[in-house]
DSSP file (Angstrom, degrees, kcal/mol; ACC not computed):
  #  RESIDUE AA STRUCTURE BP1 BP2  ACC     N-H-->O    O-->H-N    N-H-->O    O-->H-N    TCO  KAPPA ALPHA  PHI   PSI    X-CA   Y-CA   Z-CA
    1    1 A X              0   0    0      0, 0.0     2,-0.2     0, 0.0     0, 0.0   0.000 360.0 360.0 360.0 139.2   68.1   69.8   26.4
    2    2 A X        -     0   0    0      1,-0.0     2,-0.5   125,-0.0   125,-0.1  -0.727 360.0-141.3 -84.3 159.5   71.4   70.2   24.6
    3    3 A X        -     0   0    0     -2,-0.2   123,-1.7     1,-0.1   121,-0.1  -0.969  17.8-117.0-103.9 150.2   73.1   73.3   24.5
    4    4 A X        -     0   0    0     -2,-0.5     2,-0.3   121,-0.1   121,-0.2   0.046  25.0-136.8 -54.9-177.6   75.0   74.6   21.5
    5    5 A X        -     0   0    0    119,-0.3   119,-0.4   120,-0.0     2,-0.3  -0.903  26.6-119.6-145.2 152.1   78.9   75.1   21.9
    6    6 A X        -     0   0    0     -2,-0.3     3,-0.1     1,-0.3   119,-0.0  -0.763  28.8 -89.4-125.7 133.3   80.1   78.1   20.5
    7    7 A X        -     0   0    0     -2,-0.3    -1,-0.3     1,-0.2     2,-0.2   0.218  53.1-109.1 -24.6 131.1   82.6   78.5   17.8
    8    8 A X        -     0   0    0    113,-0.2     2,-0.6    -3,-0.1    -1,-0.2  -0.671  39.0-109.1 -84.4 169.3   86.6   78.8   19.4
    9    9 A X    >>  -     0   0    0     -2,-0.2     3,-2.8    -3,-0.1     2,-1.3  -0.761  14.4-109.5 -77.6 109.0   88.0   81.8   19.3
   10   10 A X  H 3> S+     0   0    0     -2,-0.6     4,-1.5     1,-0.4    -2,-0.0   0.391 121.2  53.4  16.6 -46.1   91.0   83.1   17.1
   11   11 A X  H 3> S+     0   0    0     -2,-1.3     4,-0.8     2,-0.2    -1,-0.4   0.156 114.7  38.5-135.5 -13.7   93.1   83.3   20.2
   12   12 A X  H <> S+     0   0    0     -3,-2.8     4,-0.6     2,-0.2    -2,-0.2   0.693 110.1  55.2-131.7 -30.9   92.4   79.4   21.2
   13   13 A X  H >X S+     0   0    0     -4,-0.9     4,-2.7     3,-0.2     3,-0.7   0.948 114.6  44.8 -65.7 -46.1   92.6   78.1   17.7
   14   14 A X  H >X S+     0   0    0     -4,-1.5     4,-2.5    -5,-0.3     3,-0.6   0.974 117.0  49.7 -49.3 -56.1   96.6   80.1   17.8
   15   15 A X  H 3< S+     0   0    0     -4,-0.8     4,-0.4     1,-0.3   101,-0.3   0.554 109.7  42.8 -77.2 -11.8   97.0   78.5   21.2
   16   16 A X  H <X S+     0   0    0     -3,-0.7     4,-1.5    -4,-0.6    -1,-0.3   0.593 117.8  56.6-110.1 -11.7   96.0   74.7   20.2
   17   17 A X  H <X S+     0   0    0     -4,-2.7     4,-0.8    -3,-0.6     3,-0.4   0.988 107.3  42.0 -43.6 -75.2   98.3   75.5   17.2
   18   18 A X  H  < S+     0   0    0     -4,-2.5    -3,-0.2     1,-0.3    -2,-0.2   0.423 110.7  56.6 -41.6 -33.4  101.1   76.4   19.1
   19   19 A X  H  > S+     0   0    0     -4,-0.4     4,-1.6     2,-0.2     3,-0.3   0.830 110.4  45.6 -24.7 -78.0  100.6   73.5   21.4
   20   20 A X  H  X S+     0   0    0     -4,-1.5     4,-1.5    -3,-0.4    -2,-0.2   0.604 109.5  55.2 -64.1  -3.6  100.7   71.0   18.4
   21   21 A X  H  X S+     0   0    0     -4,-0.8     4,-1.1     2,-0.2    -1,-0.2   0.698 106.4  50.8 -95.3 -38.8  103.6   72.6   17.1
   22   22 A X  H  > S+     0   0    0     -3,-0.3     4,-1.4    -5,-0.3    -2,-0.2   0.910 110.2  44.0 -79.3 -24.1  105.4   72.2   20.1
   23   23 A X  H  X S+     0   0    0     -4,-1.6     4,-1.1     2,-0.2     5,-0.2   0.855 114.4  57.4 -86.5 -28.4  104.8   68.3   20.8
   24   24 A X  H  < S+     0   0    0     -4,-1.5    -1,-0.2    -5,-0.2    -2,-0.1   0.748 107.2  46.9 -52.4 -17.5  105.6   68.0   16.8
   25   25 A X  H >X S+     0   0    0     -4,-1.1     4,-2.3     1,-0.2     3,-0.9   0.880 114.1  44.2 -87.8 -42.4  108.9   69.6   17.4
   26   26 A X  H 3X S+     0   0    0     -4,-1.4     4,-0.6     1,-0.2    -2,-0.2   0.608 118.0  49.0 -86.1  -4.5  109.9   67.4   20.6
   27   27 A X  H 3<>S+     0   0    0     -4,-1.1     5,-2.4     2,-0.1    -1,-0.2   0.550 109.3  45.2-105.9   4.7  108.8   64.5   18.8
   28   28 A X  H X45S+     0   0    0     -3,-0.9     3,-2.6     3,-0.2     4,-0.3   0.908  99.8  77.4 -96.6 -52.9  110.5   65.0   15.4
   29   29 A X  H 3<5S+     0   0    0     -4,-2.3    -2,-0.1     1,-0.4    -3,-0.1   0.718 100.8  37.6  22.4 -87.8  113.3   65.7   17.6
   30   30 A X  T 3<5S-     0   0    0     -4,-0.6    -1,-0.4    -5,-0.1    -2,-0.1  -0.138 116.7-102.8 -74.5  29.2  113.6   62.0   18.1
   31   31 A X  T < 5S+     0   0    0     -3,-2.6    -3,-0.2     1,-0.2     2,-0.2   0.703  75.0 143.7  70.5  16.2  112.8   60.6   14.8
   32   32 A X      < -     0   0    0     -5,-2.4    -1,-0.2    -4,-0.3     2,-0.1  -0.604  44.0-140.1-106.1 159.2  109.5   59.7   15.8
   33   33 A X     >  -     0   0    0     -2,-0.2     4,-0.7     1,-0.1    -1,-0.1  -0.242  31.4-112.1 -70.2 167.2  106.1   59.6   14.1
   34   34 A X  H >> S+     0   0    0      3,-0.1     4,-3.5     2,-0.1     3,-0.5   0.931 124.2  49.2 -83.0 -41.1  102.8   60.7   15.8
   35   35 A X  H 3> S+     0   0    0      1,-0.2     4,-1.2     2,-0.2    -1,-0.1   0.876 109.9  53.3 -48.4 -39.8  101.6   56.9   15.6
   36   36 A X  H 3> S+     0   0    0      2,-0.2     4,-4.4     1,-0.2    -1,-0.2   0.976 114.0  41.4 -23.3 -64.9  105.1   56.1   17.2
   37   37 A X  H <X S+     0   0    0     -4,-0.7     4,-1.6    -3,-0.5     3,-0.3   0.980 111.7  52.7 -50.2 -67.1  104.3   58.5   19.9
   38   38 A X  H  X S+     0   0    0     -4,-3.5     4,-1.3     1,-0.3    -1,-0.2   0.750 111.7  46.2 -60.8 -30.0  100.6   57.3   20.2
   39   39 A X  H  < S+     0   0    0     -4,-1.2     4,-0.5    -5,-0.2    -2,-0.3   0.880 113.9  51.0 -81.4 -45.5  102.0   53.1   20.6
   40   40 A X  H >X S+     0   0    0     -4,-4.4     3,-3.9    -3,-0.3     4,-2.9   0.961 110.2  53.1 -78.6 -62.8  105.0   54.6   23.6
   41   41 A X  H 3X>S+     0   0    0     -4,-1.6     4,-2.4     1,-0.4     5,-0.8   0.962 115.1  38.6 -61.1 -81.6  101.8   56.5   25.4
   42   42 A X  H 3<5S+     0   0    0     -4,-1.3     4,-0.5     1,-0.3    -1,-0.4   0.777 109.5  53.4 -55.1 -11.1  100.0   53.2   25.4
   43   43 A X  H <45S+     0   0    0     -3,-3.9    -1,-0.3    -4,-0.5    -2,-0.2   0.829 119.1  42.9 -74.4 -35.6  103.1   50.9   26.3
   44   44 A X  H  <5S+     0   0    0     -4,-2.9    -2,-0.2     1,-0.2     3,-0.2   0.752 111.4  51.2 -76.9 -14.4  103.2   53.9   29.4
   45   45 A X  T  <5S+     0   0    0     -4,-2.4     2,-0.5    -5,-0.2    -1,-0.2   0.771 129.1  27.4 -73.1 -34.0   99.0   53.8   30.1
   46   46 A X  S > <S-     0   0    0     -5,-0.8     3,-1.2    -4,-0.5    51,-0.2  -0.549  79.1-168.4-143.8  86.0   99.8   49.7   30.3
   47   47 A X  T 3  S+     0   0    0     -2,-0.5     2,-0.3     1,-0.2    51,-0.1  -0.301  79.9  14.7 -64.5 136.6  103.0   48.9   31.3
   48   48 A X  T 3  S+     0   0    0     49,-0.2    -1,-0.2     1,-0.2    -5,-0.1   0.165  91.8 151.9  83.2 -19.5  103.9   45.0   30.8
   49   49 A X    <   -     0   0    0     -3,-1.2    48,-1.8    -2,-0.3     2,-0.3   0.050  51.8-114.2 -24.4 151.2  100.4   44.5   28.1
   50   50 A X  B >>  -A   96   0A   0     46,-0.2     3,-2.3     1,-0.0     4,-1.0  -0.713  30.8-101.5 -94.1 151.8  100.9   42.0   25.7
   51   51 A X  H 3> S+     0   0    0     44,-1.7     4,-1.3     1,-0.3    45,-0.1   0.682 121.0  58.2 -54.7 -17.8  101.1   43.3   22.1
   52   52 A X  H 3> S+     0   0    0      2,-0.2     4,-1.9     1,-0.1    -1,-0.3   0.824  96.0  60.8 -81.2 -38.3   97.6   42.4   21.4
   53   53 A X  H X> S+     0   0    0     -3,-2.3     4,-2.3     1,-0.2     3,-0.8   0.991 108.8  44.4 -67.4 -71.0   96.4   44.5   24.1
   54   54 A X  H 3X S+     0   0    0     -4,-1.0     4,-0.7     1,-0.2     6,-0.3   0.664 107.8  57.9 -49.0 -30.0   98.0   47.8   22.2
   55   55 A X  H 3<>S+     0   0    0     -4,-1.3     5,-2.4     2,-0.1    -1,-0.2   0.955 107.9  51.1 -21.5 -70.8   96.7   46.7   18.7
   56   56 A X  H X<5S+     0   0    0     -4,-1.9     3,-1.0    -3,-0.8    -2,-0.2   0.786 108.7  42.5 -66.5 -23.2   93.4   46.9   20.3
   57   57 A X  H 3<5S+     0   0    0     -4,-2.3     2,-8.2     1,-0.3    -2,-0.1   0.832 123.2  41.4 -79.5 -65.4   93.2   50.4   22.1
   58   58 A X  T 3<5S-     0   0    0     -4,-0.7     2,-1.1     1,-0.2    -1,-0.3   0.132 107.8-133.7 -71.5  50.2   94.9   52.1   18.9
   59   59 A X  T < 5 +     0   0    0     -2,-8.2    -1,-0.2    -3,-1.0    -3,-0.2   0.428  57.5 139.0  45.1  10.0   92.6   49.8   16.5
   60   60 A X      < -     0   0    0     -5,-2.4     2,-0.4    -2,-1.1    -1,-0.1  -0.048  56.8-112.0-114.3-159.9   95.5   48.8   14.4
   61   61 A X    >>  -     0   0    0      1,-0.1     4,-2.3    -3,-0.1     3,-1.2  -0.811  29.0-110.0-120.0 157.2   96.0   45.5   13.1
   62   62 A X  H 3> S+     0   0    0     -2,-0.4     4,-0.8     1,-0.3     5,-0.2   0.665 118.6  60.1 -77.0  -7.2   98.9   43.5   14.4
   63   63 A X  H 3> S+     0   0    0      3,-0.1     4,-2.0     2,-0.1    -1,-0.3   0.836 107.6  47.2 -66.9 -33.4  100.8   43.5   11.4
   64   64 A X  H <>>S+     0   0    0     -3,-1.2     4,-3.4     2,-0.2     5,-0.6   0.975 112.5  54.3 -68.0 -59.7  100.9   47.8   11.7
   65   65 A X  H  X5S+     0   0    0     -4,-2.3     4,-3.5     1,-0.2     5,-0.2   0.869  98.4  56.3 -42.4 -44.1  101.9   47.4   15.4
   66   66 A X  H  X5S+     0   0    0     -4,-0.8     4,-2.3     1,-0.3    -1,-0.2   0.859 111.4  53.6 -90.9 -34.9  104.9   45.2   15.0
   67   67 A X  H  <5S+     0   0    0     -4,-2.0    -1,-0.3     2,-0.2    -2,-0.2   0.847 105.4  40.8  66.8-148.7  105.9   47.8   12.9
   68   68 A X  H >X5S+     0   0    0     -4,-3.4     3,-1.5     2,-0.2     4,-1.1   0.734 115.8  58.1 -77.0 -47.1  105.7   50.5   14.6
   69   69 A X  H >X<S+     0   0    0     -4,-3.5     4,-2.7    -5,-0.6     3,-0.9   0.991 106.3  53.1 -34.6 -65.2  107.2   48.2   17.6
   70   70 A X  H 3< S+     0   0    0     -4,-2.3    -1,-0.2     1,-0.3     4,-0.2   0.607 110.7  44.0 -69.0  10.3  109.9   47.6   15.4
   71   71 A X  H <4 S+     0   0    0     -3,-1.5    -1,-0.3     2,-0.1    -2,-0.2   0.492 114.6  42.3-107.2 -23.4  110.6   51.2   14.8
   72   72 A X  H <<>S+     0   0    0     -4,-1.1     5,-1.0    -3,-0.9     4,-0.4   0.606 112.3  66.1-126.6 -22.9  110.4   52.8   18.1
   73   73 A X  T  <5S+     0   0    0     -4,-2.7    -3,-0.2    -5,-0.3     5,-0.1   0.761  99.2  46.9   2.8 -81.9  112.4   49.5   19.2
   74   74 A X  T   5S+     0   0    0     -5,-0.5    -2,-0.2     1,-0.2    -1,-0.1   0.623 106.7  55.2 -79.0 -22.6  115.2   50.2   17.5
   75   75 A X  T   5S-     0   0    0      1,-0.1    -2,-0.2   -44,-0.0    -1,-0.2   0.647 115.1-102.5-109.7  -0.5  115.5   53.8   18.6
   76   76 A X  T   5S+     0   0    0     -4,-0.4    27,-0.3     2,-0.1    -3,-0.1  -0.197  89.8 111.8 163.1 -26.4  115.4   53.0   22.8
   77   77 A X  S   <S+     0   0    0     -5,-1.0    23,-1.7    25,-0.1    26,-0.3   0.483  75.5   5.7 -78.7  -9.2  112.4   53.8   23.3
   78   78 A X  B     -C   99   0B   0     21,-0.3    21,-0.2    -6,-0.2     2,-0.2  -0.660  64.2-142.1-130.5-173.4  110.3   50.6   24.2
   79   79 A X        -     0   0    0     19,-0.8     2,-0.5    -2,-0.2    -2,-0.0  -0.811  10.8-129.8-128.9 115.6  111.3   46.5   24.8
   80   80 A X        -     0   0    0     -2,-0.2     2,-0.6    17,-0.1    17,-0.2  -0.449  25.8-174.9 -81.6 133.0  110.1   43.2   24.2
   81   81 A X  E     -B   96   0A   0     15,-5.2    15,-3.0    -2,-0.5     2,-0.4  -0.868  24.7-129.6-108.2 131.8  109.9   40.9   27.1
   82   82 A X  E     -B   95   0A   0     -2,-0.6    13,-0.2    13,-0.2     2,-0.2  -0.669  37.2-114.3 -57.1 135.2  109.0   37.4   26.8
   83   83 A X        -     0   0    0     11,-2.9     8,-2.2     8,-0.5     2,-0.8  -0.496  24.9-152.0 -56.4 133.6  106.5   36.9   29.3
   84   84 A X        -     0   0    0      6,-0.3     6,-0.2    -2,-0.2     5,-0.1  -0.953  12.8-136.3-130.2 107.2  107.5   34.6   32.1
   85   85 A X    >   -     0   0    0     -2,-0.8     3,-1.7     4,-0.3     6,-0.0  -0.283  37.4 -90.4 -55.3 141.6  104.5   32.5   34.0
   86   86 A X  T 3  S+     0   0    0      1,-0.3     3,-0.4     2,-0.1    -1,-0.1  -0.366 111.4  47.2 -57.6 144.5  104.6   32.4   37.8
   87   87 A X  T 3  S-     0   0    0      1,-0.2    -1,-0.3     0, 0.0    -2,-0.1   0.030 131.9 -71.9 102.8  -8.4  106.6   29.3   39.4
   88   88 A X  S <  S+     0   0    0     -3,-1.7    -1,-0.2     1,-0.5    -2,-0.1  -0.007  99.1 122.0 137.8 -36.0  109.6   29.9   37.0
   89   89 A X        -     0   0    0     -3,-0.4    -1,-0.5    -5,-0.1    -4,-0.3  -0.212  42.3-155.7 -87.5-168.5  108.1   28.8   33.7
   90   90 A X        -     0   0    0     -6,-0.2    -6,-0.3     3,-0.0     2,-0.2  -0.354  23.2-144.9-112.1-170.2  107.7   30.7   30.6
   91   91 A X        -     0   0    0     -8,-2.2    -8,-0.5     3,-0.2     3,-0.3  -0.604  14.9-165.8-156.7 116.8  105.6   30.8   27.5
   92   92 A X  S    S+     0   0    0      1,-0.2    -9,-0.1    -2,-0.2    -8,-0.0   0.570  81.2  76.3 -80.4 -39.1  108.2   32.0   25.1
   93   93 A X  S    S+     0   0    0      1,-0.1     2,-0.9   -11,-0.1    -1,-0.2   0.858  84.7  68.1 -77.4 -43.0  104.9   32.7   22.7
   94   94 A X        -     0   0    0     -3,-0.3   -11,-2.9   -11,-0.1     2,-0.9  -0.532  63.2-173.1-101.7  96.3  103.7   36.1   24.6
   95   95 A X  E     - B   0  82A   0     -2,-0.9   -44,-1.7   -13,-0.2   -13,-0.2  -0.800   3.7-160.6-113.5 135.7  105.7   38.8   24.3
   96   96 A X  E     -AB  50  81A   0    -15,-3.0   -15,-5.2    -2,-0.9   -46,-0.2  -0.557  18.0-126.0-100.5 148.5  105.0   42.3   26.5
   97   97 A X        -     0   0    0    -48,-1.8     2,-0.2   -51,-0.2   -49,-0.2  -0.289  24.0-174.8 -89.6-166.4  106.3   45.6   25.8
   98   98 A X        -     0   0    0     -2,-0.1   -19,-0.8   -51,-0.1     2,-0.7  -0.930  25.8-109.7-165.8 157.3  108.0   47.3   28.3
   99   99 A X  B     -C   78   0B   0     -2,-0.2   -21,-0.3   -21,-0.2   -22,-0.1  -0.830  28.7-131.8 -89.8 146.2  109.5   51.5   28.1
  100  100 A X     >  -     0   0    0    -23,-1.7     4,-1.5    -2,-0.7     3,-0.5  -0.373  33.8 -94.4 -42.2 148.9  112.9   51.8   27.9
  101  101 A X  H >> S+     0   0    0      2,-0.2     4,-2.3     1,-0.2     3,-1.0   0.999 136.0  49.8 -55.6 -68.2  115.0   54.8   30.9
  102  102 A X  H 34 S+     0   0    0      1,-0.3     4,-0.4     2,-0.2    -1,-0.2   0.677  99.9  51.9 -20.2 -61.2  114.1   56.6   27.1
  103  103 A X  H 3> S+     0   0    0     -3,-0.5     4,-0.5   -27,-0.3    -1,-0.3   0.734 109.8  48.2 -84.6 -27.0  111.1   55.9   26.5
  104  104 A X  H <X S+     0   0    0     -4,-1.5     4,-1.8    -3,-1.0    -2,-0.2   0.759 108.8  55.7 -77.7 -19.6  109.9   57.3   30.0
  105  105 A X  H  X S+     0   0    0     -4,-2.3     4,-2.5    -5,-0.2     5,-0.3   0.759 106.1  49.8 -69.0 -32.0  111.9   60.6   29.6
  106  106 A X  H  > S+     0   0    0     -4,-0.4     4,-1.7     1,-0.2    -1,-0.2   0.867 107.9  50.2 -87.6  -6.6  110.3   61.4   26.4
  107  107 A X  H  X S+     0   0    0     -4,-0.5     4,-1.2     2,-0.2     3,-0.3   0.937 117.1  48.5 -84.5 -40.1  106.5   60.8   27.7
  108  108 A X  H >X S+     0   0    0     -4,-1.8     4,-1.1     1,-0.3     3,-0.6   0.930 107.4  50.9 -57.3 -40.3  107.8   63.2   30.7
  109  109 A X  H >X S+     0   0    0     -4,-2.5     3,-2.1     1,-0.2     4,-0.6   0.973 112.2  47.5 -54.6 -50.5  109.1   65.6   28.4
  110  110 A X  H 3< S+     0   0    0     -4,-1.7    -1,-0.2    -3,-0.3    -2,-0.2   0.699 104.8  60.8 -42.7 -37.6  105.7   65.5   26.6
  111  111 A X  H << S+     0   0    0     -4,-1.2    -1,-0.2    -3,-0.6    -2,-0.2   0.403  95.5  63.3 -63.2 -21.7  103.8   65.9   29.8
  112  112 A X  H << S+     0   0    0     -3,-2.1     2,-0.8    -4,-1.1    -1,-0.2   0.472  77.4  92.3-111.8  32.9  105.3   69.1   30.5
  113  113 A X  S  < S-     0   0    0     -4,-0.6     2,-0.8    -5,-0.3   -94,-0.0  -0.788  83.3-119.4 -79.0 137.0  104.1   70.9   27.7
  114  114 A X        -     0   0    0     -2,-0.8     2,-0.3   -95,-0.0    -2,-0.1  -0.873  21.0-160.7-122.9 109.9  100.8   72.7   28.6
  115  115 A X        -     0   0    0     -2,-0.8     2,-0.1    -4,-0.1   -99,-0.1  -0.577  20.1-128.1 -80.6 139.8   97.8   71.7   26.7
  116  116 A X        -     0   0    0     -2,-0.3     2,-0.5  -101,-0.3     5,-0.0  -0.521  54.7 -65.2 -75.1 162.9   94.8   74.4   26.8
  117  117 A X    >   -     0   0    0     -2,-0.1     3,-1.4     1,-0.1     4,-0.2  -0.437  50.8-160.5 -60.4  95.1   91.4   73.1   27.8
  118  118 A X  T 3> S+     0   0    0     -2,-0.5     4,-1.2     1,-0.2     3,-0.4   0.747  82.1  62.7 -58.4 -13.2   90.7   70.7   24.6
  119  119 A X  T 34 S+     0   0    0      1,-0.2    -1,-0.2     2,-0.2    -2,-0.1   0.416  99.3  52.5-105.5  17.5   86.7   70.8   25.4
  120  120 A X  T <4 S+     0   0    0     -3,-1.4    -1,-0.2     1,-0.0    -2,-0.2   0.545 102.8  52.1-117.9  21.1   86.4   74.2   24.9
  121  121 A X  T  4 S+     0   0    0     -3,-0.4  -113,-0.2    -4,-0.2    -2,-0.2   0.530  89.2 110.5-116.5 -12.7   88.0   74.0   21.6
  122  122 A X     <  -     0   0    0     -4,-1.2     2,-0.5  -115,-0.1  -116,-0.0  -0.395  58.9-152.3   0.5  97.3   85.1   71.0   20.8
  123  123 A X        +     0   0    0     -2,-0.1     2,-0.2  -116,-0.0  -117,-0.1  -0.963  53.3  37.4-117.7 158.1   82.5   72.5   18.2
  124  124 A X  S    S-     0   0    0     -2,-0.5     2,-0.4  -119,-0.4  -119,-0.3  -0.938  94.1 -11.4 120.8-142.1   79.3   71.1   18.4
  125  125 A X        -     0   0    0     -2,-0.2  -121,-0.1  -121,-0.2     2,-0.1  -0.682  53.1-125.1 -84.3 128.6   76.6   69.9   20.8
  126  126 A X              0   0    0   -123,-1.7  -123,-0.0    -2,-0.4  -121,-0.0  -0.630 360.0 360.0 -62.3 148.0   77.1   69.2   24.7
  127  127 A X              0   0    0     -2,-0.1    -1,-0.1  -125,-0.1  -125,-0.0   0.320 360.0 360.0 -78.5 360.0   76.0   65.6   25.8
């Protein structure tokens, strides 16, 4: 049986305002976008992925990625590495992201921001 989930409160809708207001400020800060933001998170969930791999968790199509690669790129925050095959060779075709000393200070900085509980601000049914 489900039970319903109850409306948030005044007081939690201000506090998951305030919350987004503060990672909008440290990420306009830095010139970034939230899709910017959302592609450095996923270079830092999968360190050394190949671009294809980050296309597919954010859904976006590889023209949209390279991009936003090339945007977040140019300001420190990520790198492309050719991929280099075990025993020395390469394949010059496969290129991996990588963060930048940049790009792992701004996810820390992000991380110490303190999100309230986002499933009790969830309206609708429990599963």
């Amino acid at each position: 049986m489900s039970e319903a989930r109850r409306a948030p409160t005044l007081a939690e809708v201000s506090s998951m305002y305030q919350t987004l207001r503060k990672i909008n400020a440290a990420i306009e800060r830095h010139g970034l976008t939230v899709p910017m933001l959302l592609l450095i998170k996923s270079v830092g969930d999968h360190p050394h992925a190949p671009i294809s791999r980050h296309a597919r968790v954010l859904q976006w199509t590889p023209s949209v990625v390279s991009n936003a690669i090339d945007r977040i790129e140019t300001r420190g925050f990520v790198r492309r590495v050719r991929n280099t095959a075990a025993g020395g060779s390469s394949d010059r075709r496969e290129v991996r992201l990588e963060l930048t000393d940049d790009g792992r200070a701004l996810l820390t900085t992000l991380a110490t921001i303190e999100l309230p509980p986002m499933d009790d601000l969830v309206i609708g049914e429990r599963s």
